[in-house]
C-alpha positions in Angstrom: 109.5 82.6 94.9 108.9 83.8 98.6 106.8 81.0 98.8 109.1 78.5 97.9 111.9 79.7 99.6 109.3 79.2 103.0 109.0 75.3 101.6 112.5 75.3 101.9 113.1 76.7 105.2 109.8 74.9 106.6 111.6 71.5 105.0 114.9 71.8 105.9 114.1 72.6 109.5 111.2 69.4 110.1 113.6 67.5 108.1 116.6 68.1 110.4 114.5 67.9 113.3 113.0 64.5 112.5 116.9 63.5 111.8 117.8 64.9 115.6 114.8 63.3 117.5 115.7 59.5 115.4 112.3 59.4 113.5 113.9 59.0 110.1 112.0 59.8 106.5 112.3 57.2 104.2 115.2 56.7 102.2 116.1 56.0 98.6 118.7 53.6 98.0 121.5 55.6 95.9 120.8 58.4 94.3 118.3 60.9 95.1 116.9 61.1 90.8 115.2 64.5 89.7 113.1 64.3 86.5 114.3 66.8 83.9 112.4 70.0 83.5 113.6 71.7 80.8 112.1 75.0 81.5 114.8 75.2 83.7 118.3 76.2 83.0 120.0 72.7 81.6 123.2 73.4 84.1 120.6 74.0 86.9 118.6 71.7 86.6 119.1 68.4 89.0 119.1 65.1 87.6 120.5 63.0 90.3 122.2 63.7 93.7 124.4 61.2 95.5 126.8 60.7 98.3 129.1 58.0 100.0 131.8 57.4 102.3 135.0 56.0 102.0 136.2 56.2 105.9 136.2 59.0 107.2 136.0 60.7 103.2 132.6 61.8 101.7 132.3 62.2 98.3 129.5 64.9 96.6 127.8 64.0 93.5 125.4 65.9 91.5 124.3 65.4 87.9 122.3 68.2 85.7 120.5 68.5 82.9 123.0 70.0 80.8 127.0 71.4 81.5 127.5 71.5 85.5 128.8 75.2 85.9 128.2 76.4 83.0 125.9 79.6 84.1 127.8 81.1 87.2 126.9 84.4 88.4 127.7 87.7 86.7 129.8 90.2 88.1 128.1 93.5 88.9 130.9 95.6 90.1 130.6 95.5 93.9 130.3 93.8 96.8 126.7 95.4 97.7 124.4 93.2 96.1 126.8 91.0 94.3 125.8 87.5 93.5 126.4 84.3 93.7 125.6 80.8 91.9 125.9 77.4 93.9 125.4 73.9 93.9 124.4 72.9 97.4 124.0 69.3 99.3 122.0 70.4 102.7 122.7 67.5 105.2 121.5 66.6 109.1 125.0 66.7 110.1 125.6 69.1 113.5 127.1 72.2 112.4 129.9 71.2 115.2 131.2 68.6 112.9 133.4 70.6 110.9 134.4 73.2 113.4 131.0 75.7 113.4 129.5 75.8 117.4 127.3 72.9 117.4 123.2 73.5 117.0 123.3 76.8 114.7 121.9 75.3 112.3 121.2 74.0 108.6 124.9 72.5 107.5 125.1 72.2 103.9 128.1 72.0 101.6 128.4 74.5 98.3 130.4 74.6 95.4 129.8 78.5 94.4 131.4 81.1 92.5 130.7 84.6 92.8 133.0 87.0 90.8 132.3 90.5 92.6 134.3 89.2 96.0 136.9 86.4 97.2 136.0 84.7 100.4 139.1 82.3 100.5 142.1 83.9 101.5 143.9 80.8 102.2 144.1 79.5 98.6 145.6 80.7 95.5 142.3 78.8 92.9 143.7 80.6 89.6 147.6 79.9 90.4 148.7 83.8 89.8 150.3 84.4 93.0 147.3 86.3 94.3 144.8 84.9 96.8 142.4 87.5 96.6 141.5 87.2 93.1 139.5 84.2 92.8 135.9 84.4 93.5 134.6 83.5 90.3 136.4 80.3 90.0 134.7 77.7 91.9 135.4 76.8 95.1 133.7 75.4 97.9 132.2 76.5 101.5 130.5 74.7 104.0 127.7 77.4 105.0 125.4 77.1 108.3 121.7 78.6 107.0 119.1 79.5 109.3 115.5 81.1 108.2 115.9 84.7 107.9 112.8 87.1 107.4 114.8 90.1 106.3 115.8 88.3 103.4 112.2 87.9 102.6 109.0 85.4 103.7 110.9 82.1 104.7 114.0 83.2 103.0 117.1 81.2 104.1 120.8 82.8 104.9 123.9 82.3 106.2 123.8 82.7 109.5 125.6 85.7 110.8 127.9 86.3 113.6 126.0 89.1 115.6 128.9 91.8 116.2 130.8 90.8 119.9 129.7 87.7 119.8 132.7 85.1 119.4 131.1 81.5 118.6 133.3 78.9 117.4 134.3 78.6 114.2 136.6 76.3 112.2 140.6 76.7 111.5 139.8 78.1 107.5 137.1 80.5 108.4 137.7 83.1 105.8 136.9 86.2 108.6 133.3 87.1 107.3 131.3 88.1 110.5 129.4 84.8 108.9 128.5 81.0 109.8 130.9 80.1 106.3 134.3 78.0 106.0 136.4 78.0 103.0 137.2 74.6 103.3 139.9 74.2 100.3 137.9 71.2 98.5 138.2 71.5 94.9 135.1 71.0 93.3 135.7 69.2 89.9 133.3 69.9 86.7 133.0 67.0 84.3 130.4 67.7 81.8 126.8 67.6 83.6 128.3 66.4 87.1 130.3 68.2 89.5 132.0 66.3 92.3 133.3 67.4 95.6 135.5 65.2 97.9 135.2 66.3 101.9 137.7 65.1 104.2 135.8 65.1 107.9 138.0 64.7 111.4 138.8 61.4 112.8 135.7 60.9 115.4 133.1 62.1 113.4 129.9 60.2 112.9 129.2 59.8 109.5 126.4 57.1 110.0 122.9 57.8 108.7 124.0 61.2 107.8 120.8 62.5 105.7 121.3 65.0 102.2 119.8 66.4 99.4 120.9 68.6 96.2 119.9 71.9 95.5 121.1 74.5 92.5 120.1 78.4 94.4 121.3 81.8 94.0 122.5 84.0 97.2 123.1 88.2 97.1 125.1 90.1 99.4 123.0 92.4 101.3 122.8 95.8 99.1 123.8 97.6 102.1 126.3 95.0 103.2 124.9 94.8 106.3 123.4 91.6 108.6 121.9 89.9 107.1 124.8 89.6 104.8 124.3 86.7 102.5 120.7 85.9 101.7 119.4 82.9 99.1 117.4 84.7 96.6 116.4 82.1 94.6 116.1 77.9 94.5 116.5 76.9 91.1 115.9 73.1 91.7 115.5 70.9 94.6 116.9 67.1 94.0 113.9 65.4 96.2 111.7 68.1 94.9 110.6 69.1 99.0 113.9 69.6 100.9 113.0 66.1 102.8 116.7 64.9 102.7 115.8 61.5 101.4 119.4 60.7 100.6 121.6 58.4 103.5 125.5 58.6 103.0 126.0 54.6 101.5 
């Protein structure tokens, strides 16, 4: 797994440098399409990812093998080492587009749920008058990630805020010394697809924006400590190598 997580990293990072410097990868019309593996867990496992723009509105499509959502992480009881489960769309945008200080890193936006912690003290997701309740519903994040060797060879994390340090950070960031907004998007489940509508700032260049899907476990670190949020494990890559074939239509 070490090994693929380095893919990843490795991947991600030539494929948003290639987006920065204007020497584009090739593109697929539509969809980014995954063949099915069923080794794999059916709600993991990627079938299609897809994205397009109404204005200054993206919309996040990604379809699986089996019932989107329907394996989200188990609770263990704490924070230390608690999991999560998330469906991920990595993208070349700047992390400065929504609000994170530009050049950190990998932008990528997650619908996750993680049961042992709640990271979005702005919203009430389960309607009980209690906004600290809700981590194992699903919500969304937009997450900077940046390779991080104490997570393990080519491991990927959130990036975290090193203490004193004040970088900029957008209006909903949820106060975890991390690169990680709580956005507010509701993700919606429908059978094998989940679907995320982003609303971006007036100004912001959607044009040739590059994405891919990804299904991945992350663990808080067991001694809740930086680095705090690690991914642990990649369960399926729509392009298969992280090259972010997808271009927002």
């Amino acid at each position: 797994m070490n090994q693929f997580l380095t893919l990843t990293a490795v991947s991600l990072l030539a494929a948003n440098a290639a987006f920065a410097d204007g020497s584009h990868a090739k593109h697929q019309d539509g969809a980014i399409i995954s063949s099915a593996d069923n080794q794999k867990v059916a709600s993991l496992d990627i079938l299609a990812a897809h994205a397009h723009r109404d204005g200054n509105k993206v919309t996040f499509h990604m379809t699986t093998n089996g019932v989107a959502g329907a394996d989200p992480a188990k609770p263990v009881g704490t924070l230390a080492g608690a999991p999560a489960t998330a469906y991920v769309w990595p993208t070349s945008l700047d992390p400065a587009s929504v609000g994170f200080e530009s050049g950190t890193g990998i932008l990528a936006l997650a619908a996750a749920t993680h049961p042992d912690f709640d990271d979005t003290p702005l919203f009430d997701e389960n309607a009980d008058g209690d906004v600290g309740n809700d981590g194992g519903h699903w919500h969304t994040h937009w997450v900077v990630l940046t390779p991080t060797p104490e997570c393990g060879e080519g491991a990927l994390a959130v990036r975290d805020i090193p203490e004193g340090s004040s970088p900029k950070l957008p209006a909903t960031w949820p106060g975890l010394p991390i690169l990680l907004d709580s956005p507010g998007f509701s993700p919606v489940f429908d059978g094998p697809e989940v679907v995320v509508n982003v609303g971006f700032a007036q100004g912001v260049d959607l044009s040739s924006v590059a994405y891919d899907g990804v299904t991945a476990a992350l663990r808080v670190n067991k001694n809740v400590h930086a680095p705090l949020f690690c991914v642990t494990d990649v369960f399926d890559v729509a392009s298969g190598d992280l090259s972010l074939p997808g271009q927002l239509q």
